[in-house]
C-alpha positions in Angstrom: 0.0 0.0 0.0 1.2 3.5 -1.4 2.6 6.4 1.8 -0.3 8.1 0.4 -3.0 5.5 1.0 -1.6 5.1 5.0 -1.4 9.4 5.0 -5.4 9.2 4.3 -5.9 6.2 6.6 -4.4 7.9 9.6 -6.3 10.6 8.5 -9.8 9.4 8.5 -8.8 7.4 12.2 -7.7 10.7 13.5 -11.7 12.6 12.6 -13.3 9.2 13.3 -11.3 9.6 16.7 -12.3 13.2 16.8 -16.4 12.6 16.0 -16.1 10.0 18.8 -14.4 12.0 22.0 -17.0 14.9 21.3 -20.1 12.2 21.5 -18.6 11.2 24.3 -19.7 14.5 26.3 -22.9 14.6 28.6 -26.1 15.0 26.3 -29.1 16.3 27.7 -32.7 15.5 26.2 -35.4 17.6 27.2 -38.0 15.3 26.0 -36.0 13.2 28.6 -39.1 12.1 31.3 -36.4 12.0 34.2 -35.2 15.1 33.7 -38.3 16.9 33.0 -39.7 15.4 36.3 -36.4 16.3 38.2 -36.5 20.1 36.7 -40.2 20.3 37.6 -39.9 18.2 41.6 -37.1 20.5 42.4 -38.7 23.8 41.5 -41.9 22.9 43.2 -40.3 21.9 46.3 -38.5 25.2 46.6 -41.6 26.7 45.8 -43.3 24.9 48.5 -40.9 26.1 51.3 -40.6 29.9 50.7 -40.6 32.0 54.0 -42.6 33.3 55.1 -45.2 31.0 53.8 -46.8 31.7 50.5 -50.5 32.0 50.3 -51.0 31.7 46.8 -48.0 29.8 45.2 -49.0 27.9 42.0 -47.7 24.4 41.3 -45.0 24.7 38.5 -45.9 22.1 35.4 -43.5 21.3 32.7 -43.6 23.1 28.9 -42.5 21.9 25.7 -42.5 25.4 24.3 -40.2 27.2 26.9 -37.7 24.0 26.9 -37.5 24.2 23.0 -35.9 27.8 23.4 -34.2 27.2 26.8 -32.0 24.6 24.5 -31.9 27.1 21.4 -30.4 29.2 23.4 -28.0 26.9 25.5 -26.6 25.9 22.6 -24.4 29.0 22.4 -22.7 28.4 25.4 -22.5 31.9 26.7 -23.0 33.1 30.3 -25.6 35.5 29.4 -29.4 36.3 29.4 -31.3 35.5 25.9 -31.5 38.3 23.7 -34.9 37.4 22.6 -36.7 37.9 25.6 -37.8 41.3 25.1 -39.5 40.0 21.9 -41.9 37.3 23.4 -43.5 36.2 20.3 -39.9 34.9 19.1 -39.8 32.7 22.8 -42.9 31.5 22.8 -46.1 31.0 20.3 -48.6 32.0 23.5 -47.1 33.6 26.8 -46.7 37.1 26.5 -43.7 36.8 29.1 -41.4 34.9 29.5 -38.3 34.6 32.5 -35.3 33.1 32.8 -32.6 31.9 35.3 -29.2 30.8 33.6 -26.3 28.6 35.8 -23.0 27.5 34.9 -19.8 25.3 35.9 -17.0 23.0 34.8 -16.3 20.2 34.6 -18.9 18.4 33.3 -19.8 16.8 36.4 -20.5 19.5 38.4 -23.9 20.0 37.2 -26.8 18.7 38.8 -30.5 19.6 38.3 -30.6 19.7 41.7 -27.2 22.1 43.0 -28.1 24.5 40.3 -31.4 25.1 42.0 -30.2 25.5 45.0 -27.8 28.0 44.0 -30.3 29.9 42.8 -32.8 29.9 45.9 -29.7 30.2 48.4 -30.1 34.0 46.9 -33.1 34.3 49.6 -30.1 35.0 52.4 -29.9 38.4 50.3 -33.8 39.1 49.7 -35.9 40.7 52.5 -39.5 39.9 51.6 -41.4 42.9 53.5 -39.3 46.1 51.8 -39.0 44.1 48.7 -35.1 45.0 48.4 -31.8 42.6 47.8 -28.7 43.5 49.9 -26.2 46.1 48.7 -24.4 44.3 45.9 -25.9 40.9 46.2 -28.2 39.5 43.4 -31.4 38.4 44.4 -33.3 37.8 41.2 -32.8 34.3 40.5 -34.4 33.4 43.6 -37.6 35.4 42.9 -38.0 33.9 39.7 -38.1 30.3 41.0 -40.8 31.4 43.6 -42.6 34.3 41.7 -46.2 33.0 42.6 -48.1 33.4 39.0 -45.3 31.8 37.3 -47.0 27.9 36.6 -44.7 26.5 33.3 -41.0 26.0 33.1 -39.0 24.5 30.9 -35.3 23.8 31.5 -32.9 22.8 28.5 -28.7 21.8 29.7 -25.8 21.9 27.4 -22.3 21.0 27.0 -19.8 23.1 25.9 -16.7 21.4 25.0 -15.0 24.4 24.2 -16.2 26.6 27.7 -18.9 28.7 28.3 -17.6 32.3 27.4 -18.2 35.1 29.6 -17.4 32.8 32.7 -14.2 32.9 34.3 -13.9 29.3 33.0 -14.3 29.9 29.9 -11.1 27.9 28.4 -12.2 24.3 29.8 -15.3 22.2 29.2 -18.2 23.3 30.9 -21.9 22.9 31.0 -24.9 25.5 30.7 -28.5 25.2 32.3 -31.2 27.6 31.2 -34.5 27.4 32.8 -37.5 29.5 30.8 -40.5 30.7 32.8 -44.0 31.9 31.9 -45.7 34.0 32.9 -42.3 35.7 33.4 -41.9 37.5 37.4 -39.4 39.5 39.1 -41.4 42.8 38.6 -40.0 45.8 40.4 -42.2 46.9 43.8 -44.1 43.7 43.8 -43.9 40.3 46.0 -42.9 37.5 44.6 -46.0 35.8 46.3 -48.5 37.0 49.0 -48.1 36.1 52.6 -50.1 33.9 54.2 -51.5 30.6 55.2 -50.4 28.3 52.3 -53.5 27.6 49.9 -55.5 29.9 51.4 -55.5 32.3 48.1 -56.1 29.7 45.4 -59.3 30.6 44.9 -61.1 26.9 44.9 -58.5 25.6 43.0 -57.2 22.2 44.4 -54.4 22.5 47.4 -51.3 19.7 46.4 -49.1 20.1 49.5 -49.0 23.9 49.9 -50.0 24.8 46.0 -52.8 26.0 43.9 -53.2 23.0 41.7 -55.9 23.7 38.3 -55.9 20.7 35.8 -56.8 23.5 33.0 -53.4 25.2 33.3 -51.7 22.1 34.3 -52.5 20.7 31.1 -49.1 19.3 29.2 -49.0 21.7 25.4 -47.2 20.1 22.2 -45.6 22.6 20.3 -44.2 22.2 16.7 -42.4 24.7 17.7 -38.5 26.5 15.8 -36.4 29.4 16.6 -34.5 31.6 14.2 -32.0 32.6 16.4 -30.2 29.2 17.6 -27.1 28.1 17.2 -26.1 24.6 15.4 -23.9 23.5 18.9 -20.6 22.1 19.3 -21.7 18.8 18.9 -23.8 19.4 15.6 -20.6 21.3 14.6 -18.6 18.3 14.7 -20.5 16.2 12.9 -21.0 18.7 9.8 -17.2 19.4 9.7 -16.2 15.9 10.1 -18.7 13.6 7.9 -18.3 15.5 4.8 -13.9 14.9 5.0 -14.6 11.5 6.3 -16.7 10.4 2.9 -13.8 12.6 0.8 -11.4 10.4 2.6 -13.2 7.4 2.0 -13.8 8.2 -1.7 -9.5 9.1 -1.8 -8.9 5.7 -0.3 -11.1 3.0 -2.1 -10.0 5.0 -5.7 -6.4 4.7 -4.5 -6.8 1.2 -3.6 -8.0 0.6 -7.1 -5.6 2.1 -9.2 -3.2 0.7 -6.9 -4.3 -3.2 -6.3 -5.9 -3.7 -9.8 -7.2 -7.1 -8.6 -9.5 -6.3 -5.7 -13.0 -6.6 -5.8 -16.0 -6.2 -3.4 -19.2 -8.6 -3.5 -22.3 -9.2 -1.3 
């Protein structure tokens, strides 16, 4: 066999070899049931224990909508809010608002559905409930967006990023991002996040589930057929386009090398 045919050979190995170390980083499906159920458990029971007690929390469902541009935008790995929200029609075909909390770290296992949460609601240390005010140079608004009462859908979307999550001060190694979307969207200035009191006793004859306004009308799971214009193909998608397109050149290169080299060869089936 020709220098050239090994060249290619060691070629093609090294992108095979390539394709297979970035498939071999975390991938997160938010049509995954686990997660969706571990994303929605762990906001309601923050939502559950908010102090003082919340009189007219809503229980927090799942949507397909606000996941769907939770991972459009994820997919950019950057440390910052969505550009779109200002524009709600472009986040979502129905709610008029829509919120968001964003968390990252690195490496890859340092993310849990569960620790990013809680990073979030440990912000209530900073956020005094009866003037409505964060401490000096503390952020707070993370926090109030996981426990804004009239928020009742969330969907939460987490991404790799092989190459870092810019705009972090880890940035340079491989990291993961978690976006959660809300709607109706909270954290508006000068008002509570919820109304004090003894827990259900706001929901207005809706059904009490453990300390929150249950209604099987807005609890009801939407499909969306739902696309953005604004996301990103991913690292992983990235790959893939880059590296199938010189692995079937490659491949081509080889088998008309082999020919013209080893006249006798033949394939059957």
């Amino acid at each position: 066999m020709s220098s050239a045919v090994h060249i290619l050979l060691f070629l093609i190995v090294l992108l095979n070899l390539a394709l297979y170390i970035r498939t071999s980083e975390p991938v997160f499906n938010i049509k995954d049931q686990a997660f969706i159920d571990e994303c929605v458990r762990e906001h309601n029971k923050h939502r559950r224990n908010v102090e003082p007690p919340a009189s007219n929390m809503r229980y927090m469902t799942w949507d397909e909508g606000l996941a769907i541009t939770a991972k459009a935008w994820a997919k950019n790995c950057i440390f910052k809010h969505n550009v779109n929200l200002k524009q709600p029609s472009r986040m979502h075909p129905t709610f008029k608002s829509v919120g968001e909390n964003i968390w990252a770290g690195a490496p890859y296992n340092t993310f849990k559905v569960g620790s990013a949460l809680m990073l979030w609601v440990n912000e209530k240390q900073y956020y005094n409930y009866y003037n409505l005010k964060c401490s000096p140079m503390q952020e707070c608004g993370h926090y109030t967006q996981v426990v804004w009462a009239d928020t009742y859908k969330v969907g939460c979307a987490a991404q790799a990023c092989p190459n870092g999550v810019s705009e972090t001060s880890f940035s340079s190694i491989p990291g993961i991002i978690f976006v959660c979307n809300y709607a109706t969207a909270g954290n508006y200035r000068s008002v509570p996040p919820y109304k004090n009191g003894s827990p259900c006793s706001m929901c207005n004859n809706e059904m009490c589930d453990n300390q929150l306004c249950r209604n099987s009308t807005r609890d009801t799971l939407m499909r969306y057929n739902l696309t953005t214009d604004w996301s990103s193909c991913g690292s992983f998608c990235q790959a893939v386009l880059i590296t199938r397109p010189v692995s079937v050149l490659l491949i081509f290169a080889i088998v008309y090398g082999l020919q013209h080299h080893y006249t006798h060869l033949f394939a059957y089936e």
